[in-house]
Backbone as JSON, one array per atom type, in Angstrom:
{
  "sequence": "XXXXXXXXXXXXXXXXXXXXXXXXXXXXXXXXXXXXXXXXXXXXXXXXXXXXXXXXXXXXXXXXXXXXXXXXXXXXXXXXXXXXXXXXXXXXXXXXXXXXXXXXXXXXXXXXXXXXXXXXXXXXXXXXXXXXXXXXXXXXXXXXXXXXXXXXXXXXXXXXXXXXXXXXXXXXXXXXXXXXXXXXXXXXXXXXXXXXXXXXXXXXXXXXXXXXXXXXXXXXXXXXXXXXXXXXXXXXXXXXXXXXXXXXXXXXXXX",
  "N": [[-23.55, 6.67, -7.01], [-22.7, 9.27, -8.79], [-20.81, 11.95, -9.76], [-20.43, 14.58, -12.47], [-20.28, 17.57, -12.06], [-18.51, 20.5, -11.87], [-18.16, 21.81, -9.27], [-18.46, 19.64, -7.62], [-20.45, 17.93, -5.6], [-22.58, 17.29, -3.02], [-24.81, 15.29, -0.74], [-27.31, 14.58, 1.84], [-28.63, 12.19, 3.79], [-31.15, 11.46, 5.77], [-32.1, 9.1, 8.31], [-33.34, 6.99, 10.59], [-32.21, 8.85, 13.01], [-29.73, 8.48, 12.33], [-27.04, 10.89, 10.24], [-26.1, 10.69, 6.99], [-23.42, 12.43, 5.19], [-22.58, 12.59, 1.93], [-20.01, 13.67, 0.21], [-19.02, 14.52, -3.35], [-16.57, 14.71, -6.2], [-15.47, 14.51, -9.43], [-12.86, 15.08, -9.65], [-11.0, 12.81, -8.4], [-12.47, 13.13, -5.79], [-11.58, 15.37, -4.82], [-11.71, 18.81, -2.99], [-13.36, 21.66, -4.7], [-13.44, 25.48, -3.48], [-16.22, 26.33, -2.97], [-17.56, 24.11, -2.7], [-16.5, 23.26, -0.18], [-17.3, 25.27, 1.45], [-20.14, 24.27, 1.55], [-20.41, 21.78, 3.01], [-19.53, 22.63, 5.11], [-21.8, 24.52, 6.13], [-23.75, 22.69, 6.04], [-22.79, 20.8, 7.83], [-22.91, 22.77, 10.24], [-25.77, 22.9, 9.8], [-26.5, 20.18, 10.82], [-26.2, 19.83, 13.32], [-27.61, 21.61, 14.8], [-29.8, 19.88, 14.64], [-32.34, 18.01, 15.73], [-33.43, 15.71, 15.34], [-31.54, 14.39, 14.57], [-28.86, 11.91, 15.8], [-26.37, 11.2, 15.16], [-23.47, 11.65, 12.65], [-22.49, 10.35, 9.45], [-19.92, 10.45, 7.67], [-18.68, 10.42, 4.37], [-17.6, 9.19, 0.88], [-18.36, 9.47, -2.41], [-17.92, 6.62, -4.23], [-15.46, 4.16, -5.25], [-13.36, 4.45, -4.78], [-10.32, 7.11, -4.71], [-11.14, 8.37, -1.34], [-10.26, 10.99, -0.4], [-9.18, 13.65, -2.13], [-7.76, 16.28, -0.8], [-7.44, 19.73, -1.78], [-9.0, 21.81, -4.46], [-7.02, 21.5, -7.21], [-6.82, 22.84, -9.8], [-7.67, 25.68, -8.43], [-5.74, 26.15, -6.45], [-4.35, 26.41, -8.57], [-4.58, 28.9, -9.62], [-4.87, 31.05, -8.28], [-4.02, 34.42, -7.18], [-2.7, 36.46, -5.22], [-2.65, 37.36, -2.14], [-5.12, 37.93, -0.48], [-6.8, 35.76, -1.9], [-5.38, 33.54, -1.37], [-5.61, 33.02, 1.19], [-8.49, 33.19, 1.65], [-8.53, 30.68, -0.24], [-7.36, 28.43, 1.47], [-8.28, 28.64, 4.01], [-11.02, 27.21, 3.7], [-11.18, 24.67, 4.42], [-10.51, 24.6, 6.66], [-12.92, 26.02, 7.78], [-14.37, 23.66, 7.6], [-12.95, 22.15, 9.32], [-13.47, 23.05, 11.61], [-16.05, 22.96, 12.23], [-16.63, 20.61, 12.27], [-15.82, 20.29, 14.65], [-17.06, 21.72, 16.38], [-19.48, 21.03, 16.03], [-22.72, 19.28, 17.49], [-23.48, 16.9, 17.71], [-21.87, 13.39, 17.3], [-19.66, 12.7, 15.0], [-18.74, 10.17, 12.61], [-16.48, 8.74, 10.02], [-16.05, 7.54, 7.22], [-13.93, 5.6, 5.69], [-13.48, 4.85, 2.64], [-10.52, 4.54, 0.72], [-7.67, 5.74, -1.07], [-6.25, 9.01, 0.79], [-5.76, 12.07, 0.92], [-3.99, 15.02, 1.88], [-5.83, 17.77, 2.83], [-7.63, 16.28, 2.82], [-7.13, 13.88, 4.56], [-6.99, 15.57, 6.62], [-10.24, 15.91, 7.37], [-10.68, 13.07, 7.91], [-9.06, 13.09, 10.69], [-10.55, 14.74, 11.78], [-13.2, 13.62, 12.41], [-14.89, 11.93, 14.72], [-14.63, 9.54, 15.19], [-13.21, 6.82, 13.34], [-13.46, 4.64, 10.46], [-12.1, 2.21, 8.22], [-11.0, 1.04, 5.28], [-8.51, -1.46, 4.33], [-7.51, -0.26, 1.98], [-7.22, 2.36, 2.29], [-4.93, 4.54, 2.7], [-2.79, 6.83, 3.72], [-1.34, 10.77, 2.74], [0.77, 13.39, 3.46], [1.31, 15.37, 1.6], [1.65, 18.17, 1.0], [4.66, 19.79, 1.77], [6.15, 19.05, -0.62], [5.21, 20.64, -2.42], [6.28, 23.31, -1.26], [4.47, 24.27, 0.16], [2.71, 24.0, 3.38], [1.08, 21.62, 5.26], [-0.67, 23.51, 7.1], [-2.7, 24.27, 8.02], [-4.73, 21.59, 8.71], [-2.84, 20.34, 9.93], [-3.34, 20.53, 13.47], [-5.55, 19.33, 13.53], [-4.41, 16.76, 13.03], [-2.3, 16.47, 14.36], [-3.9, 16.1, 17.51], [-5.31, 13.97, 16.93], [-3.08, 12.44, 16.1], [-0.79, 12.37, 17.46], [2.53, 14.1, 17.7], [4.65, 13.07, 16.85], [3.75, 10.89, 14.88], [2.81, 13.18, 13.27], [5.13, 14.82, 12.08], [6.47, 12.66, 11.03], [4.59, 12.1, 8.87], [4.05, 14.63, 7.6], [7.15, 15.56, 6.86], [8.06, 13.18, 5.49], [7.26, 13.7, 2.67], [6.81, 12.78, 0.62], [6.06, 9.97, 0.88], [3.42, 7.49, 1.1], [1.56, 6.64, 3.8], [0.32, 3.24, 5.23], [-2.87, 1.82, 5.17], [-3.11, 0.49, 8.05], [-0.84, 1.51, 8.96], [-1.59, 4.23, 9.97], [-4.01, 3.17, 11.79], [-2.53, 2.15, 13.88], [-1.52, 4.44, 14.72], [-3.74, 5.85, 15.45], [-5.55, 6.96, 13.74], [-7.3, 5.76, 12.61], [-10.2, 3.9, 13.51], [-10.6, 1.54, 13.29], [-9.77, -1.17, 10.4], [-10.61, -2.46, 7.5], [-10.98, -5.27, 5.26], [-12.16, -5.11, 2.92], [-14.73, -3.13, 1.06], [-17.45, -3.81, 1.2], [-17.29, -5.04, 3.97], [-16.55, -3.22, 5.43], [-18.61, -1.46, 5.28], [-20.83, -3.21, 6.62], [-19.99, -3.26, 9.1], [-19.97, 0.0, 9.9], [-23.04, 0.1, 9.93], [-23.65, -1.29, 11.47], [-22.37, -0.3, 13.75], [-23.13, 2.6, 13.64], [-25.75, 1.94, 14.24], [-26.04, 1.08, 16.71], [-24.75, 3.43, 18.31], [-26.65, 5.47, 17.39], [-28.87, 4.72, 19.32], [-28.17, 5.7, 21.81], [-28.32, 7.92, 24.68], [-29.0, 10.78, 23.2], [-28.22, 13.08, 24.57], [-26.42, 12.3, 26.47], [-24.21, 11.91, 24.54], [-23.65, 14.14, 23.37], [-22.73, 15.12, 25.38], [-20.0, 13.7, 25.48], [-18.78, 14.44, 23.24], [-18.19, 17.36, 23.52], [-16.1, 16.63, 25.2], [-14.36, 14.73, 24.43], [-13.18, 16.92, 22.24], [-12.21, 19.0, 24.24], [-10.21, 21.86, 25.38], [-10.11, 22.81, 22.79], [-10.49, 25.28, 21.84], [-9.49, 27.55, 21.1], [-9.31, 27.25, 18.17], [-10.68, 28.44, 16.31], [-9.28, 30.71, 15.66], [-6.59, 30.01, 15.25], [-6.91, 28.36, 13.11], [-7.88, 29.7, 11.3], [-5.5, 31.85, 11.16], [-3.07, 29.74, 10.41], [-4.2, 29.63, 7.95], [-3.65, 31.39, 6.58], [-0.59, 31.56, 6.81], [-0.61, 29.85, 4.96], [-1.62, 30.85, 2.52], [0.42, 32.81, 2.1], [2.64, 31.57, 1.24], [2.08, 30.44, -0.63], [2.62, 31.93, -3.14], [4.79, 32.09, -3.74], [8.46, 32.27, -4.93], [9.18, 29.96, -5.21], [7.31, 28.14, -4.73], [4.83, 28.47, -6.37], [6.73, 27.69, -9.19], [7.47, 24.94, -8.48], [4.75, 23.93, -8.51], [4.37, 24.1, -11.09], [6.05, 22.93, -12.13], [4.69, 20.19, -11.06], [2.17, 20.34, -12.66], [2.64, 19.74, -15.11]],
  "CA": [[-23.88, 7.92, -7.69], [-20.96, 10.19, -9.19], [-21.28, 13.22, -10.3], [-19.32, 15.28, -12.96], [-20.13, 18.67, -11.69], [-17.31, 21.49, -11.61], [-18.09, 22.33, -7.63], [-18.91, 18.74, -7.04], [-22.11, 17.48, -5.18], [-23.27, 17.57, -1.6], [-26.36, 14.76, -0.63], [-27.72, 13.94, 3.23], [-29.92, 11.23, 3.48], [-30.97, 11.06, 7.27], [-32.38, 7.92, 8.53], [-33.18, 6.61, 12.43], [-31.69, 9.73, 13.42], [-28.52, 8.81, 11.46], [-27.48, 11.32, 9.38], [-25.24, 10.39, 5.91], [-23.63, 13.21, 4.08], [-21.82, 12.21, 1.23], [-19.44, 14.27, -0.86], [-18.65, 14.01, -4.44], [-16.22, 15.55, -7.46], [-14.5, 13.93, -10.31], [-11.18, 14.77, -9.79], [-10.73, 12.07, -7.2], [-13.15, 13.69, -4.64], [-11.25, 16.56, -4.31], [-12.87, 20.19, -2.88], [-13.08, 23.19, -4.45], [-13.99, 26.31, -2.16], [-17.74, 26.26, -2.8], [-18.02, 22.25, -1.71], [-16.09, 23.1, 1.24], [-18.08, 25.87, 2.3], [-21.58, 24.18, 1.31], [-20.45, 21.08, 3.89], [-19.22, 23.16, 6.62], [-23.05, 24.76, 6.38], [-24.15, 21.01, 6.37], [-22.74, 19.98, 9.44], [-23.35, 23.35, 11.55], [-27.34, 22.76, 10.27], [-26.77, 19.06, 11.27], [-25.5, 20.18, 14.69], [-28.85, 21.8, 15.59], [-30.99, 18.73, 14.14], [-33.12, 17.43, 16.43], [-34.01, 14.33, 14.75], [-30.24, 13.1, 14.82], [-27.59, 11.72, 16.95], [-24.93, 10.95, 14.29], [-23.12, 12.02, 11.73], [-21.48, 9.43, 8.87], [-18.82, 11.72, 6.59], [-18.65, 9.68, 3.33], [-17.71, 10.31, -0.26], [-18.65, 8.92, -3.45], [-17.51, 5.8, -5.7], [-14.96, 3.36, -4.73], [-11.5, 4.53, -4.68], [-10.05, 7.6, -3.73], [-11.94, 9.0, -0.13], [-10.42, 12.52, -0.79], [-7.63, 14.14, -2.95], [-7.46, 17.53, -0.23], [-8.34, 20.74, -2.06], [-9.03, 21.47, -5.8], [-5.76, 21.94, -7.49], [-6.74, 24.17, -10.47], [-8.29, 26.42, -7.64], [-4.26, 26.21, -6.19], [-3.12, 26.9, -9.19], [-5.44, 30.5, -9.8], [-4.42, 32.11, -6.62], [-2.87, 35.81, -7.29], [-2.8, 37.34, -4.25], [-2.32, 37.07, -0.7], [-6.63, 37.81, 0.17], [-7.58, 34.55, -2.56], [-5.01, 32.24, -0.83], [-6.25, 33.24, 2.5], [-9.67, 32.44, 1.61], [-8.32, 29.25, -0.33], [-6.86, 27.57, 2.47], [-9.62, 28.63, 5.17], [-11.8, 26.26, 3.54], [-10.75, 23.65, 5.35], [-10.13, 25.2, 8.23], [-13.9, 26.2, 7.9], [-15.37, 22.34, 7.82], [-12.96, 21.11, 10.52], [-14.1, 23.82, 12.82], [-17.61, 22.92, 12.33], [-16.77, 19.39, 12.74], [-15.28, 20.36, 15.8], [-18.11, 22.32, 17.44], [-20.95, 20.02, 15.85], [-23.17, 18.52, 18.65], [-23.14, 14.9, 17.4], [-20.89, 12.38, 16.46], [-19.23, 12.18, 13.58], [-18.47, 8.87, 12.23], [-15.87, 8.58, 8.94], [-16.24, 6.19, 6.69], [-12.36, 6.06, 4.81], [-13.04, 3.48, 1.52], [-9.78, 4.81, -0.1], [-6.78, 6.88, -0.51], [-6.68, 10.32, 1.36], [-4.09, 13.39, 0.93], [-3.77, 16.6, 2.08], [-7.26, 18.59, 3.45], [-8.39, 15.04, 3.55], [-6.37, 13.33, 5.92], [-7.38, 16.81, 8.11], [-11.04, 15.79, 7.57], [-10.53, 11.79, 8.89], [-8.81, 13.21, 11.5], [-11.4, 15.92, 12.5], [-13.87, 12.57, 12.58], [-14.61, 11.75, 16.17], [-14.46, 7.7, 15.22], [-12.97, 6.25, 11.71], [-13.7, 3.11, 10.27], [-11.18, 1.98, 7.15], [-10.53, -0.21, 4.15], [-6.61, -1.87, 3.94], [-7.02, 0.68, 0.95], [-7.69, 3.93, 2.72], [-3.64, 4.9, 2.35], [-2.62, 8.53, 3.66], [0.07, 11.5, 2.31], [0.56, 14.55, 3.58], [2.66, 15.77, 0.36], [2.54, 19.82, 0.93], [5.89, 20.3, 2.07], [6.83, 19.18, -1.66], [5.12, 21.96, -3.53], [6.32, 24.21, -1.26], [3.57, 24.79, 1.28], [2.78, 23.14, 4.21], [-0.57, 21.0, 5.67], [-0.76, 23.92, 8.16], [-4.53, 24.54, 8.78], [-5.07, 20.32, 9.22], [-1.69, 19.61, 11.48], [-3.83, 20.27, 15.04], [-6.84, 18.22, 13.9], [-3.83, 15.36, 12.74], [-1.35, 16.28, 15.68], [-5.11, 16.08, 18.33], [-5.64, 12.28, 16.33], [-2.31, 11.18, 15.95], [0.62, 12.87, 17.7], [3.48, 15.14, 16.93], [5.88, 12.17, 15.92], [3.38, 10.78, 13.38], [2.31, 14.32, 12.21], [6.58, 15.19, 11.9], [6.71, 11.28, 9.68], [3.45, 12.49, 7.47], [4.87, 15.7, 7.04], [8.63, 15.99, 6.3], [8.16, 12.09, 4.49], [5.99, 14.43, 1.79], [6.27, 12.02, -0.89], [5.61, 9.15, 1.24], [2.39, 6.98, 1.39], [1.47, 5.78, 4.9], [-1.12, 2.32, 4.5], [-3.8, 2.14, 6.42], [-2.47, -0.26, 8.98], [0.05, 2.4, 10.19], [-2.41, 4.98, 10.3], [-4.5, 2.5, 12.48], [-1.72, 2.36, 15.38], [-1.26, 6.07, 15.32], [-4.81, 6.55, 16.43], [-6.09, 7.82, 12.78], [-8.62, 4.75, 12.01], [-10.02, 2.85, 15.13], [-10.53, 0.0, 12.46], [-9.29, -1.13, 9.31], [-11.81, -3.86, 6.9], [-10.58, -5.94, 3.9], [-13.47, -4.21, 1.88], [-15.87, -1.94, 1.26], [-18.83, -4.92, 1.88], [-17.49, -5.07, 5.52], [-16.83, -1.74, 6.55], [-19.9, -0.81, 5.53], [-21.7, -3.94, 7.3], [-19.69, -2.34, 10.5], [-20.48, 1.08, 9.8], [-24.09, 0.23, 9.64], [-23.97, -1.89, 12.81], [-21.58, 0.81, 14.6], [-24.0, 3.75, 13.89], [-27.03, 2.23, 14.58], [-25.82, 1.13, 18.2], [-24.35, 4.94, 18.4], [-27.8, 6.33, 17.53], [-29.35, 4.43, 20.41], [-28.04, 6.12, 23.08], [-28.86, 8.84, 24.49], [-28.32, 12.27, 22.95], [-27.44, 14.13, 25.33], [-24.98, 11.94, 26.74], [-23.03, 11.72, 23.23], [-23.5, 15.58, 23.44], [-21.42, 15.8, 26.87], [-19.17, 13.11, 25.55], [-18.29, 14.91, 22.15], [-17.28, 18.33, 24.19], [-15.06, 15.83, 26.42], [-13.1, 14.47, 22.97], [-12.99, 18.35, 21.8], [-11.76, 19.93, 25.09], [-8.9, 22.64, 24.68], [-9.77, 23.49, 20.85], [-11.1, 26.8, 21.61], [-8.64, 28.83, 20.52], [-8.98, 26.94, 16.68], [-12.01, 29.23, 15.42], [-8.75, 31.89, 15.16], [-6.03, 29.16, 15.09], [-7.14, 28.03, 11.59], [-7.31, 31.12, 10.42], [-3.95, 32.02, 11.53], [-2.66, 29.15, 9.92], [-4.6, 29.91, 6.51], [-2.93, 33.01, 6.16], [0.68, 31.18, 6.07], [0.07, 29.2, 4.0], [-1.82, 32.08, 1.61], [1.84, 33.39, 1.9], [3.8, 30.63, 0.67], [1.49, 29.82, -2.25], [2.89, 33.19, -3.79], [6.34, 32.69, -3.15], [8.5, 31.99, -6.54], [9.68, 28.21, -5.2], [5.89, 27.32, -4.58], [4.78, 28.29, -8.06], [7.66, 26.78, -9.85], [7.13, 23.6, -8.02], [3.54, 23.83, -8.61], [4.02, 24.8, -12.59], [6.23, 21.08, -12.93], [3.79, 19.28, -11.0], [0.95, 20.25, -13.35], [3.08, 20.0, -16.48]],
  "C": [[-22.6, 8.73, -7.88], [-21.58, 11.29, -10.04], [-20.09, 13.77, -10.99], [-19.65, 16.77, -13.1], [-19.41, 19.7, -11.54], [-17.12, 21.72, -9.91], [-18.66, 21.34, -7.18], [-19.94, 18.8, -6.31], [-21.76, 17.37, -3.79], [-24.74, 16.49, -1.76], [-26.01, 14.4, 1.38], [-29.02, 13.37, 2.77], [-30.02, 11.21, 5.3], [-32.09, 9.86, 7.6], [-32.5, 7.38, 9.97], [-32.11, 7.1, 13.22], [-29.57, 9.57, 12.92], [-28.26, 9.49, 9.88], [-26.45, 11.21, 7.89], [-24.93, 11.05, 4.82], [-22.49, 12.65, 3.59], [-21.58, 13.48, -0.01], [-18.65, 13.73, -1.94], [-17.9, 14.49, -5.22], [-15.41, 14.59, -8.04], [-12.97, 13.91, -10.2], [-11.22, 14.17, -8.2], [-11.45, 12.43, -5.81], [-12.42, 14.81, -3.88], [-11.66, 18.35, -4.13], [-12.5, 21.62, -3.3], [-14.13, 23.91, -3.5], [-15.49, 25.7, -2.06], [-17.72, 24.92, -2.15], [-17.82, 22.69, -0.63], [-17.12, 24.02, 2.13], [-19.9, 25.3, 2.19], [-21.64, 22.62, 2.5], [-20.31, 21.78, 5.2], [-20.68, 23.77, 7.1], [-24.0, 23.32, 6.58], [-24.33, 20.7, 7.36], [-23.4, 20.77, 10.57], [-25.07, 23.06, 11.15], [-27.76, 21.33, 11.13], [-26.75, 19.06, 12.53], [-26.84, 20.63, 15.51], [-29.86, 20.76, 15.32], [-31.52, 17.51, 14.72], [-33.25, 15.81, 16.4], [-32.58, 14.05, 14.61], [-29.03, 13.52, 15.52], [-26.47, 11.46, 16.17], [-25.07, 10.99, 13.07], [-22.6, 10.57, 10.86], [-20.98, 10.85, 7.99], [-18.44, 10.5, 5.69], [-17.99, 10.52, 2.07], [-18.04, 9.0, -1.41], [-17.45, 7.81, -4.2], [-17.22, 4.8, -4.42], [-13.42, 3.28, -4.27], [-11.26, 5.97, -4.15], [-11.14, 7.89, -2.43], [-11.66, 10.8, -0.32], [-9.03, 12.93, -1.34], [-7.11, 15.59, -2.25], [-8.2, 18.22, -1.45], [-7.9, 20.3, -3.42], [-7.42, 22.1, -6.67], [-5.69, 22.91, -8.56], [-7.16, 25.35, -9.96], [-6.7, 27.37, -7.35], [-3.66, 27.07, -7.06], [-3.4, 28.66, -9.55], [-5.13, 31.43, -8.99], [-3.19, 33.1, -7.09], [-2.97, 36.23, -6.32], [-3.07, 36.87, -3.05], [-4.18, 36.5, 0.32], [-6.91, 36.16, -0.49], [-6.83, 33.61, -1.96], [-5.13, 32.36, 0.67], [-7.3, 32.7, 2.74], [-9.69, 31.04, 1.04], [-8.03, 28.2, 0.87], [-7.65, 27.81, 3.58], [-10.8, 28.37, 4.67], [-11.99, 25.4, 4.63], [-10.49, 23.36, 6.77], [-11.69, 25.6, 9.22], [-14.73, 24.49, 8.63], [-14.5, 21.99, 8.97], [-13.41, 21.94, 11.73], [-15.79, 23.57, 13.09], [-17.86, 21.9, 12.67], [-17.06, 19.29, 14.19], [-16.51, 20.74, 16.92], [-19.13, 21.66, 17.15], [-21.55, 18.99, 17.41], [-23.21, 17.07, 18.35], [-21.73, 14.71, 16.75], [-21.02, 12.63, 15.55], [-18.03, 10.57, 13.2], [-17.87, 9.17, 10.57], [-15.8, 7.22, 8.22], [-15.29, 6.42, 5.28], [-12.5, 5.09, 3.61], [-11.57, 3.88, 0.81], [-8.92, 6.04, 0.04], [-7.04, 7.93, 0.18], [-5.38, 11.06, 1.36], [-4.28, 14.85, 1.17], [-4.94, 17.02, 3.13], [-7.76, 17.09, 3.85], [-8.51, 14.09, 4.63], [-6.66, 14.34, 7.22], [-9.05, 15.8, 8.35], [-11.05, 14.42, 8.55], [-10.34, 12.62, 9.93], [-9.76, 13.98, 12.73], [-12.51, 14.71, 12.9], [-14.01, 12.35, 14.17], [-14.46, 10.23, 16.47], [-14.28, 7.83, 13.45], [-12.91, 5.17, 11.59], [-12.96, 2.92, 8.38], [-11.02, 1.24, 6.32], [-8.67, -0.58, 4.36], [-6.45, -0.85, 2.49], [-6.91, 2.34, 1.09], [-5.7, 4.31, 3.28], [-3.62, 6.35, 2.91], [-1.27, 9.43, 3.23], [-0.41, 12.68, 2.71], [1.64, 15.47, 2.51], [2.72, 17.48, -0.1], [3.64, 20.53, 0.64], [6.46, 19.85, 0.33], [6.8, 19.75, -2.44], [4.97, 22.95, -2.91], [5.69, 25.13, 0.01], [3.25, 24.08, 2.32], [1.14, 22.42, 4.58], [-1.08, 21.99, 7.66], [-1.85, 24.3, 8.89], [-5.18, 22.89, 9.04], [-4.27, 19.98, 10.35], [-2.74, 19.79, 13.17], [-4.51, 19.58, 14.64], [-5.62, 16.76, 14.11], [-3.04, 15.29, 14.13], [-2.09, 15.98, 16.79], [-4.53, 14.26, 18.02], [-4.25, 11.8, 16.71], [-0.9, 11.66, 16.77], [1.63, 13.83, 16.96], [4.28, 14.38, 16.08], [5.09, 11.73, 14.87], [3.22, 11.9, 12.55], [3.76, 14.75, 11.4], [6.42, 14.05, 10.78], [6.03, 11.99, 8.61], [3.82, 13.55, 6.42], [6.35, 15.79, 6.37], [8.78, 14.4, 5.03], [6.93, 12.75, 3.74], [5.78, 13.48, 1.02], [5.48, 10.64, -0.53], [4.18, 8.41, 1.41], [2.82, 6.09, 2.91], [0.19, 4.72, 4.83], [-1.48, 2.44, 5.72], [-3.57, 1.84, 7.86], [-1.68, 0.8, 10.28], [-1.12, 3.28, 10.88], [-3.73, 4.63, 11.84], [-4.03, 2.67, 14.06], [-1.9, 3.51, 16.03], [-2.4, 6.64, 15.52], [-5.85, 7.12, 15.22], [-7.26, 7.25, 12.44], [-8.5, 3.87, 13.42], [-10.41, 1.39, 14.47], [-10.33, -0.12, 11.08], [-10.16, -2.47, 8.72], [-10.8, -4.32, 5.69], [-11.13, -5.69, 2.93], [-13.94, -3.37, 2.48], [-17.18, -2.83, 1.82], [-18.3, -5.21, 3.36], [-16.87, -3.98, 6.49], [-18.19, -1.29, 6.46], [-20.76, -1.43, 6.51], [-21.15, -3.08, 8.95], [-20.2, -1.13, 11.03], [-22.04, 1.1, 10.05], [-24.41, -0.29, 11.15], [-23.55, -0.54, 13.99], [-22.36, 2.29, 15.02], [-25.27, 3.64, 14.48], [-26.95, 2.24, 16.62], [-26.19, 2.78, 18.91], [-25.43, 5.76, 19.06], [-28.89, 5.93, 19.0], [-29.16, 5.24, 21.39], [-28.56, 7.75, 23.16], [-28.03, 10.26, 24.09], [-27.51, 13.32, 23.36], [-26.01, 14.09, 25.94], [-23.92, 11.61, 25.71], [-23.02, 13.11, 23.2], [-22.44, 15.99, 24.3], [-20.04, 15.1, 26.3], [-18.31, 13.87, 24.03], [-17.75, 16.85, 22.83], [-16.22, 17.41, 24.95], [-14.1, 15.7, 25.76], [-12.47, 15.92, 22.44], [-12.31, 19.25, 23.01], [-10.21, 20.37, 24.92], [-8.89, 22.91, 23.66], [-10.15, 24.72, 20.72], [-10.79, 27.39, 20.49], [-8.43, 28.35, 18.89], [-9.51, 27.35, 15.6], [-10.5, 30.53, 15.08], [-7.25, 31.03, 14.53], [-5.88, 28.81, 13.49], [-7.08, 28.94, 10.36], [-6.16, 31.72, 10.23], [-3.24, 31.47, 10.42], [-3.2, 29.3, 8.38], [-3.93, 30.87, 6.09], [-1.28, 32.42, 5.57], [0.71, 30.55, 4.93], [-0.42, 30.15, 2.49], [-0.92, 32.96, 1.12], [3.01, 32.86, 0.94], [3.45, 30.37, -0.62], [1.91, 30.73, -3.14], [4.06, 32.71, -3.97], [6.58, 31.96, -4.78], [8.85, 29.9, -6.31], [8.18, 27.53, -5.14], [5.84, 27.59, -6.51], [5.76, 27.4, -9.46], [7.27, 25.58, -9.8], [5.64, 22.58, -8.58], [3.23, 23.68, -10.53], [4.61, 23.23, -12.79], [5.2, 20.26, -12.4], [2.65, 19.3, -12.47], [1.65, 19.79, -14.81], [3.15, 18.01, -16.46]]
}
């Protein structure tokens, strides 16, 4: 299913207490605000939902997984309040990830850059294609990946988050990403991650609730302080997106 929507699509299908939300938008599955804030309400309703023990985080088609945020959104931003609230999108869904009472399970078919590579990371298990590729390519127009770096630096370390980061232009393949803790498996397709995925969740959902409840504060311990953290970090980069070297940067990319 694909959708050519302006504020892309939102579906949960829940199923033997597994629950499968999949996000969608044309430009490569990338989010403007509204998506972001209509998942982050997603997960915290999924969080109280009785009827399930796990999350899958999906997105539509077959190729990219997520392009980060919407870039004509990027490019609209006058003022210090709209790139405040632009960039604490993101900051919104991984915090919700974060405090959600179930598992979340990622399911990576394809590239990922920017906000997206936050989301994998915010994942509490990822499962991968050899095509699910990552870039953190901020630092080249200017701004940085500063409201994702703790979910990625949590997942993967400071030395990979330092590679992802300062190598902006760089693609890392899945493989690496694998080592550094970002995908706990990597498939040759989409027909056998999914067969995994399907096996992997249902196990999951078996157990009991409560004890994936204690065990998902256990993975999360020490993030308190990221409900202000994120915000923090939204603000810089709401700073930088102004500045005259961001815009410039931002005016050849689009050109």
């Amino acid at each position: 299913m694909s959708t050519n929507r302006e504020n892309g699509s939102l579906y949960t299908k829940i199923e033997n207490r597994i629950a499968t939300v999949e996000f969608g938008h044309p430009a490569s599955n990338s989010f403007p605000s509204e998506l972001l804030e209509r998942l982050e309400k997603e997960i915290d309703k999924l969080s109280g939902d009785d009827s399930v023990s796990v999350i899958i985080l999906r997105s539509e088609g077959e190729k990219a997984f997520c392009a980060g945020a919407s870039f004509d959104e990027l490019m609209a931003i006058e003022n210090m309040q709209q790139g405040k609230v632009f960039f604490s999108g993101f900051a919104g869904v991984i915090n919700a990830m974060r405090r959600c009472k179930k598992i979340i399970v990622g399911r990576i078919q394809g590239k990922t850059v920017g906000g997206g590579v936050g989301l994998a990371a915010a994942c509490d298990y990822a499962l991968a294609t050899e095509a699910a590729a990552i870039k953190l390519s901020e630092l080249s127009i200017g701004i940085g990946p500063f409201v994702i770096a703790p979910a990625v630096k949590r997942k993967m370390g400071v030395a990979a988050l330092a590679e992802l980061t300062l190598a902006a232009t760089d693609w890392k393949n899945a493989y690496w990403a694998k080592e550094k803790g970002l995908y706990a498996r990597v498939f040759d397709s989409i027909k056998e991650l999914d067969r995994e995925l399907e096996l992997f969740t249902e196990k999951l959902a078996s157990y009991n609730p409560q004890a994936l409840y204690e065990m998902k504060k256990v993975l999360w311990e020490g993030t308190d302080s990221w409900d202000n953290l994120l915000q923090e970090r939204a603000a810089i980069s709401g700073e930088l997106v102004l500045s005259d070297f961001t815009r410039n940067a931002l005016n050849k990319f689009k050109k």
